[in-house]
Structures are given as C-alpha cells and as structure tokens.
C-alpha positions as CSV (number, residue, x, y, z in Angstrom):
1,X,170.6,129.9,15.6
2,X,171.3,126.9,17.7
3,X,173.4,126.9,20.7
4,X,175.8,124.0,21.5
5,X,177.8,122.9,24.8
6,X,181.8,124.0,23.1
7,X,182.3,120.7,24.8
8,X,179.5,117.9,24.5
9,X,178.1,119.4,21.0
10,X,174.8,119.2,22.5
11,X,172.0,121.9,22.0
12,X,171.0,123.9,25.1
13,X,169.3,126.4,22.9
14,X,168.5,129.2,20.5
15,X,169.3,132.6,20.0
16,X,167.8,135.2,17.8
17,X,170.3,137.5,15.9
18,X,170.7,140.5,17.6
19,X,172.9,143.8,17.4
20,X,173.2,143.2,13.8
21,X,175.4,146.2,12.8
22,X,177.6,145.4,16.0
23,X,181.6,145.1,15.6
24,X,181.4,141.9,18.2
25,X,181.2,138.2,17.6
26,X,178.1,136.4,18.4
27,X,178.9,133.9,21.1
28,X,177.8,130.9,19.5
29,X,178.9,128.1,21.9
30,X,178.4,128.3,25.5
31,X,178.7,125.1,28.2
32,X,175.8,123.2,29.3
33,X,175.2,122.2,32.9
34,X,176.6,119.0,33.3
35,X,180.1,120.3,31.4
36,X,180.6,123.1,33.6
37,X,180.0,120.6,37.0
38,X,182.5,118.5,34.9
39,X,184.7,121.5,34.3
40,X,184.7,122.7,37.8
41,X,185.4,119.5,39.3
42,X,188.6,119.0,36.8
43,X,189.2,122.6,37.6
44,X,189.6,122.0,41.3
45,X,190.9,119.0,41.5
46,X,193.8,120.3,39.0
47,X,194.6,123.5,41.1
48,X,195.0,120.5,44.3
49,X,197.4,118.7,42.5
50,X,199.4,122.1,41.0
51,X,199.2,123.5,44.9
52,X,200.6,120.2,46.1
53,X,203.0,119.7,43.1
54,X,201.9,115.8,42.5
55,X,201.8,114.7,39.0
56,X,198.4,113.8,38.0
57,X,199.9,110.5,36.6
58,X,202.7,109.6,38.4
59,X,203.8,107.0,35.5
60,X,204.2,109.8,33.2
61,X,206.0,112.6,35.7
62,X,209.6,113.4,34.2
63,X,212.6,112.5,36.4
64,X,213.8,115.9,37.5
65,X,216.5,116.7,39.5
C-alpha cells in the first residue's frame, strides 16, 4: 500500500498490512517533509497574527465595531 503526503499527493512510501483483525483504521495518509515545514511555518505565522489580532488580509477584515 502506498503512502501519500494528505497534502501534496506525493508518495513517501509503503506500508505492509498489518494488525489485520484490528478494530482501528490504517492511517493511510501521512505529511511529507516539505508539507509539514510548510505547515509549521503557516502554523506559526497564523498563531502571530491571532496573538496580535491583525487580519491576515487586511482588505478582507470585516468592519467591526
């Protein structure tokens, strides 16, 4: 069985079936390398802008009051 990046569909591998009989899922997508420095990044760099309370796109930020 292949495994693909759940973000860049590409294939960072195979896996063998295992724990046949077992009531859990295989995990069949994981996240290659350069989609989880992606990730990360977008991660961080959202929680600094939710911290500081600035619209990532300032054209788009509703008109509170």
């Amino acid at each position: 069985m292949e495994i693909k990046c759940a973000w860049c569909e590409k294939i960072i591998g195979t896996k063998k079936f295992e724990n046949v009989n077992s009531k859990l899922p295989l995990i069949t997508h994981s996240i290659c390398k350069s989609c989880q420095k992606k990730l990360f990044q977008d991660e961080h760099l959202n929680a600094a802008l939710a911290r500081k309370k600035i619209p990532a796109d300032l054209s788009q930020s509703p008109i509170t009051s």
